[in-house]
C-alpha positions as CSV (number, residue, x, y, z in Angstrom):
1,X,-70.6,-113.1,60.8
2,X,-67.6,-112.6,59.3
3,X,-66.2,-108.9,59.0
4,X,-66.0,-106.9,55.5
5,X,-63.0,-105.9,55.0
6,X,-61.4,-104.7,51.5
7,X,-58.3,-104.3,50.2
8,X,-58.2,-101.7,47.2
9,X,-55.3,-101.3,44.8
10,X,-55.2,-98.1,42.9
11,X,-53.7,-98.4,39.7
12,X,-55.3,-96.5,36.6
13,X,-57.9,-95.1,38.7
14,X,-55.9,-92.6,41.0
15,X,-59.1,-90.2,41.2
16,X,-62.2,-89.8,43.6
17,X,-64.0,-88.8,41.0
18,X,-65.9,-91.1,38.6
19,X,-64.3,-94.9,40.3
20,X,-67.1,-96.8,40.0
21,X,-65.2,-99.8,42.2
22,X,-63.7,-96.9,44.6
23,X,-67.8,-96.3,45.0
24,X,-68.6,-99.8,45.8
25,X,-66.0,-100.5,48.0
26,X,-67.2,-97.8,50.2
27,X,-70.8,-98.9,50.3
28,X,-69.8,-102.7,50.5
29,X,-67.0,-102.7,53.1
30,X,-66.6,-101.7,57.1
31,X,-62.8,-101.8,57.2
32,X,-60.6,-100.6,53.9
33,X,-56.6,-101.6,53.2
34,X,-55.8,-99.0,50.1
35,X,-52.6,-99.8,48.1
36,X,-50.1,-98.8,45.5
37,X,-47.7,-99.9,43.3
38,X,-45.5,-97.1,41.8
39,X,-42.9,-99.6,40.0
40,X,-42.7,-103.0,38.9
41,X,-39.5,-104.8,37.9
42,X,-39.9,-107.3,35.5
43,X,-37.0,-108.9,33.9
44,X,-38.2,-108.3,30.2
45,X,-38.2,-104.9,31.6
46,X,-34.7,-104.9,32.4
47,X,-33.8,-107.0,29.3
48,X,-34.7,-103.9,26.6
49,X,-33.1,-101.4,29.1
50,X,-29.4,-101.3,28.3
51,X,-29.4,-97.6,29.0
52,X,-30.5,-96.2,32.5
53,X,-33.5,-93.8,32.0
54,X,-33.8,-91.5,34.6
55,X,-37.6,-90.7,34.2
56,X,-37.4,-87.8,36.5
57,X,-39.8,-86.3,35.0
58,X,-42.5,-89.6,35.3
59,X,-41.3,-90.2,38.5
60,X,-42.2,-86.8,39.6
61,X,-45.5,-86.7,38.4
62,X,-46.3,-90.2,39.8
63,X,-45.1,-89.0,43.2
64,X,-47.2,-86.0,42.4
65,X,-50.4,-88.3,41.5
66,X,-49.7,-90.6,44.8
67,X,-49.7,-87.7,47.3
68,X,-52.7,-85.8,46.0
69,X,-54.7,-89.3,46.0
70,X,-53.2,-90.0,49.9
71,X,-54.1,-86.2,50.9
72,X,-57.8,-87.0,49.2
73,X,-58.2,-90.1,50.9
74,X,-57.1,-88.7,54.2
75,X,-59.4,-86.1,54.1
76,X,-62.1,-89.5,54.4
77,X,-60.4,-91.0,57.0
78,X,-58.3,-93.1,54.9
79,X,-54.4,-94.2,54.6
80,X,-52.8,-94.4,51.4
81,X,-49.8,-97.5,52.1
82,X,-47.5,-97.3,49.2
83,X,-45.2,-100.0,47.6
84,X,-41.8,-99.0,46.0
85,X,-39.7,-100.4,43.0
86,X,-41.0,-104.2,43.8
87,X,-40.2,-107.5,41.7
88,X,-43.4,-108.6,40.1
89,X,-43.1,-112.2,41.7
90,X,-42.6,-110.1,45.1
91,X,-45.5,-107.9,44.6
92,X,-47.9,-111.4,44.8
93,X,-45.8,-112.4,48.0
94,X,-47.0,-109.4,49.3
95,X,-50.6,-109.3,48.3
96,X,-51.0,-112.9,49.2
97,X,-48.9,-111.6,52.7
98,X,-51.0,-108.7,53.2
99,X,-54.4,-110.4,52.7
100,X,-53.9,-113.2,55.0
101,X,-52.5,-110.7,57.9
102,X,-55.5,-108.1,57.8
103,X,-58.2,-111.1,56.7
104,X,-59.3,-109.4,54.2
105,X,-62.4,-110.9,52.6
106,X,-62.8,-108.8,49.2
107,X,-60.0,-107.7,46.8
108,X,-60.7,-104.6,44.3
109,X,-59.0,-103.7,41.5
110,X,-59.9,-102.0,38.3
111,X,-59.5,-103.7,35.1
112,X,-56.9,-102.9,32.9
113,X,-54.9,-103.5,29.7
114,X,-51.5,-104.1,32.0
115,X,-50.3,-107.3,31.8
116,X,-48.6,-107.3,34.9
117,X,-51.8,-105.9,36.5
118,X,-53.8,-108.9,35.1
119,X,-51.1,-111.6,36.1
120,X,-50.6,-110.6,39.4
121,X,-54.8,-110.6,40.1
122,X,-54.8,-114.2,38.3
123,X,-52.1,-115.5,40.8
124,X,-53.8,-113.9,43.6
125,X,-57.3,-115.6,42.5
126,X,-54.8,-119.0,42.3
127,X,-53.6,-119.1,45.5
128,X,-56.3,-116.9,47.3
129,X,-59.3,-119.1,46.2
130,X,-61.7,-117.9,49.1
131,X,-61.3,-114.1,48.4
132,X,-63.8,-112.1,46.3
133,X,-61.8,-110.3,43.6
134,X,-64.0,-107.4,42.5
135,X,-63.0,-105.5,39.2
136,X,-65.0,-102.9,37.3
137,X,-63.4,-100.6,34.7
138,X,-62.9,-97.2,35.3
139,X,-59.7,-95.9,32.3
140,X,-62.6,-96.0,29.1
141,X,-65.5,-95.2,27.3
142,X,-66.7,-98.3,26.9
143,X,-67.6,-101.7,28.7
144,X,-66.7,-105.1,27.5
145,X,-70.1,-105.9,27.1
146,X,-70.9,-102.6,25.2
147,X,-68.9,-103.6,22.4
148,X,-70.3,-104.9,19.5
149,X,-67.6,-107.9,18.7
150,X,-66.1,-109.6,20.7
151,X,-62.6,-109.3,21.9
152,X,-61.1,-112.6,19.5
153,X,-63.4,-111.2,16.5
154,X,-61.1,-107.7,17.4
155,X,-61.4,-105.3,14.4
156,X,-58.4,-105.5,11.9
157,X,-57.7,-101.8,12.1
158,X,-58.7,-99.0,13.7
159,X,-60.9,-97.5,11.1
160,X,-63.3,-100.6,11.3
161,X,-63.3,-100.2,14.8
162,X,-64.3,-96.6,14.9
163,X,-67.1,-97.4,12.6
164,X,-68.3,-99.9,15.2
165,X,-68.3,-97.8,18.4
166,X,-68.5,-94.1,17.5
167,X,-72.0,-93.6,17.9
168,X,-72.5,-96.2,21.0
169,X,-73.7,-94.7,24.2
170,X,-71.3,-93.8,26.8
171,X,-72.6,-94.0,29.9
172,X,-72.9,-91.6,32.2
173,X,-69.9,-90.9,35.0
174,X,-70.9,-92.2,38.5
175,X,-70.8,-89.9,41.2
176,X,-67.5,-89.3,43.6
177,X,-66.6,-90.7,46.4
178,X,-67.3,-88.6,49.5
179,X,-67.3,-91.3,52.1
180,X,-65.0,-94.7,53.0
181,X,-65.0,-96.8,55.9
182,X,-61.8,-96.5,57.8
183,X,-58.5,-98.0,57.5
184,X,-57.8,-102.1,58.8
185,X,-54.6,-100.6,61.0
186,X,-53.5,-97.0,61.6
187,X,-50.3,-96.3,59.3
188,X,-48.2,-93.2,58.7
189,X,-49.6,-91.6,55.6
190,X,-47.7,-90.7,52.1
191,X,-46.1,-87.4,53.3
192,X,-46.5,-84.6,50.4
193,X,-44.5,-82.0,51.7
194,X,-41.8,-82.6,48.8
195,X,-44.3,-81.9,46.1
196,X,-45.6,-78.5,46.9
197,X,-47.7,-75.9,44.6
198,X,-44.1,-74.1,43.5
199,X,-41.7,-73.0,41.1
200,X,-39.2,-76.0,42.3
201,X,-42.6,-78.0,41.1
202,X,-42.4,-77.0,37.6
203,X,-41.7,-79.1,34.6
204,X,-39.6,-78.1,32.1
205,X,-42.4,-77.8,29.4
206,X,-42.7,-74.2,30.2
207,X,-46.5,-74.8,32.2
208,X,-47.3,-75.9,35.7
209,X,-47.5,-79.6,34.8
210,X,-48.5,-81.3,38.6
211,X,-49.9,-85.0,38.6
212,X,-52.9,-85.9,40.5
213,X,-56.8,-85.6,40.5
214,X,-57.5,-82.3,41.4
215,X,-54.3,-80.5,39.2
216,X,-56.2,-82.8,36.0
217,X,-59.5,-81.7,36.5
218,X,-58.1,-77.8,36.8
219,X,-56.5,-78.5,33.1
220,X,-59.5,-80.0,31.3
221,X,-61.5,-76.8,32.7
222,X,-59.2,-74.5,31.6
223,X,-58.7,-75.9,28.1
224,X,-62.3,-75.8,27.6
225,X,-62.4,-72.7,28.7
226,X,-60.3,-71.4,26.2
227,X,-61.4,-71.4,22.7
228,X,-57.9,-73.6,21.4
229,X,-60.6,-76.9,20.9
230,X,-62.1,-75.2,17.8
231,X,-58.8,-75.3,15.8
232,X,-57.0,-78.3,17.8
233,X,-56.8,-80.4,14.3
234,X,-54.5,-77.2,13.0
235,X,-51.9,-77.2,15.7
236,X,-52.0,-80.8,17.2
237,X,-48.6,-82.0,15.0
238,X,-46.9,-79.2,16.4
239,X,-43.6,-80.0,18.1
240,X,-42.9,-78.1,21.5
241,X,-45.9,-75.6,22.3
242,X,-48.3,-76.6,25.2
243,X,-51.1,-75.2,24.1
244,X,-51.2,-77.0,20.7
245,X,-52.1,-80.4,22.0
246,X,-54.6,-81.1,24.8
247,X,-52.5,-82.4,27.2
248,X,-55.0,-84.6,28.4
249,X,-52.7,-87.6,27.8
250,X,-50.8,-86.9,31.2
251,X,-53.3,-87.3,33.6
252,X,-55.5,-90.2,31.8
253,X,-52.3,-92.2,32.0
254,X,-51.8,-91.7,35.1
255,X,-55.4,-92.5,35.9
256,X,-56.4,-89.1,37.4
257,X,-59.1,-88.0,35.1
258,X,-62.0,-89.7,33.6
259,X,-62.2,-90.0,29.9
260,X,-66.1,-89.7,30.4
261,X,-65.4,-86.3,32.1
262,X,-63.1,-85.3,29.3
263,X,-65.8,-86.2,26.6
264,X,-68.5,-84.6,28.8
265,X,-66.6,-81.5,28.7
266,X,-66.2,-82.1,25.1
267,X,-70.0,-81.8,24.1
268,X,-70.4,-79.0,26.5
269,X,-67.8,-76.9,24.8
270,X,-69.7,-78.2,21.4
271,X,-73.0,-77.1,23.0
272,X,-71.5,-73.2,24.2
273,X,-69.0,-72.7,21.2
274,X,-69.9,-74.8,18.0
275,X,-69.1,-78.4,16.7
276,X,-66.5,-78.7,14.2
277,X,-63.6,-80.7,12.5
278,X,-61.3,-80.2,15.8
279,X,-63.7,-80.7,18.5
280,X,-64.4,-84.0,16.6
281,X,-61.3,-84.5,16.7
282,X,-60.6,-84.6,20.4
283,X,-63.4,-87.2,20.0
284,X,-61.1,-89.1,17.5
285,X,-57.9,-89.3,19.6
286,X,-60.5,-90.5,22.6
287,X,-61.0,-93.1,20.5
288,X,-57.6,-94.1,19.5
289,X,-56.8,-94.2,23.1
290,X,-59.8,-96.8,23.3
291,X,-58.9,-99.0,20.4
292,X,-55.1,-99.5,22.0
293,X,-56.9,-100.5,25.3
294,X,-59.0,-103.2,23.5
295,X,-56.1,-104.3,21.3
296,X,-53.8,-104.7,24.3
297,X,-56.5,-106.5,25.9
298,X,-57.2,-108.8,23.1
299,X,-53.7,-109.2,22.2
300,X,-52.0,-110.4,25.7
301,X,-48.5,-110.7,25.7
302,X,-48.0,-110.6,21.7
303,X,-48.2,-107.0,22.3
304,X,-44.7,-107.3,23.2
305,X,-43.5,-110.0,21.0
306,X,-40.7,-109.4,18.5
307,X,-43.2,-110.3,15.6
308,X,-45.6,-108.4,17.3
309,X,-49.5,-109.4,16.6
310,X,-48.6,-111.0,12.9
311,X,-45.7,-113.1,13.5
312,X,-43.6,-111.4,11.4
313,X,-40.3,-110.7,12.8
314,X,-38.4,-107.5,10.9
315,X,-34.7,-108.1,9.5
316,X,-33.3,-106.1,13.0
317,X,-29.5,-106.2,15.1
318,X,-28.7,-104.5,17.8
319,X,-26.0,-102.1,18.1
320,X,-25.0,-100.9,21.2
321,X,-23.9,-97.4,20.3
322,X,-26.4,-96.9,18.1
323,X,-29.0,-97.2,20.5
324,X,-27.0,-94.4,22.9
325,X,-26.9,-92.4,20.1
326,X,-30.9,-92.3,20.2
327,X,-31.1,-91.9,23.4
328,X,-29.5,-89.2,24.3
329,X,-29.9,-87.3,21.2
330,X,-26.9,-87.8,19.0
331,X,-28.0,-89.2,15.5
332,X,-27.2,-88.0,12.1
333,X,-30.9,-86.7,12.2
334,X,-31.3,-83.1,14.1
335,X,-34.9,-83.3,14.5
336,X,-34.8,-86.7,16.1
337,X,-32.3,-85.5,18.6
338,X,-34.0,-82.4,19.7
339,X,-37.2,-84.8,20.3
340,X,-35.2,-87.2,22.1
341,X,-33.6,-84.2,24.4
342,X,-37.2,-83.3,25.0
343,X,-38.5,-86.6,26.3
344,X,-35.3,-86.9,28.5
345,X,-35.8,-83.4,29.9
346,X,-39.7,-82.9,30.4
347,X,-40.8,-86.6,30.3
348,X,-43.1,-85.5,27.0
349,X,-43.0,-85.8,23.3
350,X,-45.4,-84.6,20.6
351,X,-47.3,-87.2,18.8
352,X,-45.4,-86.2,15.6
353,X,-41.8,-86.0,17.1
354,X,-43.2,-89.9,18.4
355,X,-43.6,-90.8,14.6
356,X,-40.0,-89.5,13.8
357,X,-38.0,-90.7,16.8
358,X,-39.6,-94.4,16.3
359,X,-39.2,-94.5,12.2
360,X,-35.0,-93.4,13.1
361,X,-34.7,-96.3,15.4
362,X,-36.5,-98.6,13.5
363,X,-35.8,-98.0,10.0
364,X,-32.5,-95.7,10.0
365,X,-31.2,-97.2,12.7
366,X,-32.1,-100.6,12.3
367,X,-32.8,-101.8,15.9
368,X,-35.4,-104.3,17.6
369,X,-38.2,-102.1,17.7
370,X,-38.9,-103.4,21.4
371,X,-35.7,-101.1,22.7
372,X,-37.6,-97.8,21.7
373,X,-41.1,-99.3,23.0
374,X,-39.2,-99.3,26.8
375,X,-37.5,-96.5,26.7
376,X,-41.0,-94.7,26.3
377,X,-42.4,-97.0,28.6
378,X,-39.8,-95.6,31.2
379,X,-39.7,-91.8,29.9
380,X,-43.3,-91.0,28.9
381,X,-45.2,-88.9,31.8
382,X,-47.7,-90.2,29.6
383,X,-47.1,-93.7,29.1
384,X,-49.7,-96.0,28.0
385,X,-49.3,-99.4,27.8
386,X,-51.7,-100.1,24.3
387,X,-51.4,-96.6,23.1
388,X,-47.5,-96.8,23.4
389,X,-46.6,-100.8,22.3
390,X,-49.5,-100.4,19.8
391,X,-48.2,-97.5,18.1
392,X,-44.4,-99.1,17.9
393,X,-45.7,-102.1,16.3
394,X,-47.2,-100.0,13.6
395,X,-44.4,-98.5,12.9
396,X,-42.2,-101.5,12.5
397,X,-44.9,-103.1,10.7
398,X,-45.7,-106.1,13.2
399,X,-49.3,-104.8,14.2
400,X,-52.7,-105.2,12.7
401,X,-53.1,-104.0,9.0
402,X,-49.5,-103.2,9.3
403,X,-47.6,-104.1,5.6
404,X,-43.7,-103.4,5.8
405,X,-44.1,-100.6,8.6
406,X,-44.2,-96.6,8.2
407,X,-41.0,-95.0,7.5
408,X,-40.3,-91.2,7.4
409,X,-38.1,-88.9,5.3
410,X,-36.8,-87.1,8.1
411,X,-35.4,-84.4,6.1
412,X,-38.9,-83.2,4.7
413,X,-40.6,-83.9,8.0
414,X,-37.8,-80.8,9.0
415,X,-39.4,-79.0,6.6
416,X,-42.8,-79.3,7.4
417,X,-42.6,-78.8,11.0
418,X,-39.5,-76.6,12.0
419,X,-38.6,-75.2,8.8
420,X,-37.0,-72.1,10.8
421,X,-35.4,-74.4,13.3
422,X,-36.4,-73.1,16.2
423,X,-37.4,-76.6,17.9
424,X,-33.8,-77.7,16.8
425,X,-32.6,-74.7,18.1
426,X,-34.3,-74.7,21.5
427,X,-33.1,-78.5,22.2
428,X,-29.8,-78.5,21.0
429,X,-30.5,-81.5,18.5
430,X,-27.7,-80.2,15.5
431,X,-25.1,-83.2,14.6
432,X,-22.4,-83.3,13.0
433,X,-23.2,-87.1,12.0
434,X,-23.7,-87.9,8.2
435,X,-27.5,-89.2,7.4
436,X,-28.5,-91.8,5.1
437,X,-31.4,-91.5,2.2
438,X,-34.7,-92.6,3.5
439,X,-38.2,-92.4,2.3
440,X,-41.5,-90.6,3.3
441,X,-44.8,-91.8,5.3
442,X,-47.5,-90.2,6.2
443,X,-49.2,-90.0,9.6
444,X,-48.7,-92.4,12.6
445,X,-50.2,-94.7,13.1
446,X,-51.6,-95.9,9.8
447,X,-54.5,-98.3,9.2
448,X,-56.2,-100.4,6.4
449,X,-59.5,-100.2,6.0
């Protein structure tokens, strides 16, 4: 009889808690190979990335994310192997390499809205015919099969899919993972000793912001153990306090906390305290992060297509300096560049200061919207791969229900939310640079009904 052994590659799922596949591997397999990828290099990647991006910040939190998952894992006997900075095309080589060496017979990987993810599992069911690839999803709310259409009858906008799903079931979060059978080969485990509990540890956003499972879970408790859910729909579009936002955004991208535990949480704050126009929506933002999963999913690779999911393609150049100028903070528009000197310093923007950075490059600046969607893609601690490509599109008007995308008046978004200048202030975003007229749009992103 032949052996059970599993390979497992963690990539949105970095958590023992609530992995349904995590939880079958360990009941199906004898021997366990457990894998991950912290970077892939693509060449469309490198194509829209004319200026480096550090992403200390990312990084750190990633490296964070990794060693609590290998400590976790060793605690159960297991070895976390970790692969570094790969090519996508040698990231098959070595799946394909590192099946046939440790004859592995089942192959586990959560679904996901990554596009690398799903190409590199479709090459690896091409040339790997006779091993069983196992997927399950573990980053949403919902199931496929859950959902009431179907993924080419996908909603034309986000309001008519929120009127479809918000009062489906979610079902309930499966138990964690206490046991796993032990590792195909001993290996030197992920050392954490760089990442310790620690001033040096801190992020510039003024809080102890750690990746990994059990730092998450410690933030969702204590934000619903503060009373700042009942008026979260008052201070969300604020620009640079942590406690305005949720926050929750860090560690679901990096695929350290549930979104079930999150809404769980959610009711049982609703249950102690009181339901009202904030908790709900908490509730609502859960389910924007949904709909960009399902778009992305439904969309493929037009999710990064210069005329995004219409065809359209904007009237767009590229200018070089221009594009520094963005990047590092230097545009005609103050409130753009203190955003900008945020994200580049804490790996973090607010939702609004997203809006306004996006509507300058896209419609001040004129650039290929695609430019600003990787330069997230590389900054954001948060990054999400819908949420983030989705929200671009909307913006230069490519997407779904999008007309001749969303453009700001910088000037009176200044107004509105840092009429003192204190955020300008704090990240040195004043410029000498003359600005251009522009007009107003309301919130990001928009949909038709």
């Amino acid at each position: 009889m032949t052996a059970q052994i599993g390979l497992y590659w963690f990539h949105n799922d970095m958590r023992l808690h609530d992995n349904r596949l995590l939880l079958q591997a360990s009941i199906e397999m004898k021997q366990l190979h457990c894998v991950h990828i912290d970077t892939i290099q693509t060449s469309f990647d490198a194509r829209f990335s004319p200026v480096t991006c550090t992403g200390e910040a990312k990084a750190q939190f990633c490296r964070q994310s990794r060693n609590q998952l290998s400590v976790s894992l060793a605690e159960l006997g297991q070895v976390l192997h970790s692969i570094h900075n790969v090519a996508l095309n040698k990231i098959v080589e070595e799946f394909i390499l590192t099946l046939s060496q440790h004859r592995v017979t089942t192959f586990y990987v959560a679904l996901s809205s990554s596009w690398y993810v799903e190409f590199i599992v479709s090459q690896i069911r091409r040339h790997c015919a006779h091993i069983h690839i196992k997927r399950a999803n573990s980053a949403t709310l919902f199931d496929q099969a859950s959902l009431p259409f179907t993924l080419d009858a996908f909603p034309k906008s986000f309001s008519r899919f929120r009127e479809q799903v918000e009062t489906l079931a979610v079902s309930p979060t499966c138990a964690t993972v206490t046991f796993l059978p032990p590792p195909v080969q001993t290996a030197r485990p992920i050392s954490s000793s760089s990442e310790k509990w620690s001033e040096a540890s801190r992020n510039p956003l003024g809080e102890m912001v750690y990746g990994g499972e059990e730092s998450g879970l410690r933030h969702v408790e204590a934000y619903f153990g503060s009373r700042a859910a009942s008026s979260y729909k008052q201070t969300r579009n604020e620009l640079d306090d942590w406690t305005s936002s949720t926050k929750f955004s860090l560690w679901l991208a990096n695929g350290n906390v549930s979104p079930k535990i999150i809404l769980a949480q959610l009711r049982a704050y609703e249950d102690y305290y009181t339901a009202n126009d904030s908790t709900y929506w908490i509730f609502f933002e859960l389910l924007w992060r949904e709909y960009f999963y399902w778009y992305s999913n439904a969309f493929g690779t037009k999710l990064f297509a210069f005329g995004g999911t219409q065809g359209k393609k904007p009237l767009t150049t590229y200018n070089a300096n221009h594009f520094r100028q963005w990047v590092h903070g230097a545009t005609a528009f103050p409130i753009v560049n203190a955003c900008m000197k945020q994200l580049n310093t804490t790996g973090y923007m607010s939702n609004r200061g997203r809006q306004l950075v996006a509507s300058c490059l896209v419609h001040e600046l004129r650039l290929d919207w695609r430019f600003g969607a990787s330069y997230f893609q590389h900054a954001l601690i948060d990054y999400d791969v819908g949420s983030n490509w989705g929200n671009w599109q909307y913006i230069a008007g490519v997407g779904p229900a999008s007309r001749a995308g969303r453009r700001f008046d910088l000037h009176k978004q200044t107004q509105l939310y840092d009429s003192k200048g204190a955020f300008i202030s704090k990240w040195q975003g004043s410029s000498t640079i003359n600005a251009t007229d522009v007009v107003d749009a309301s919130d990001w992103p928009i949909e038709n009904a």
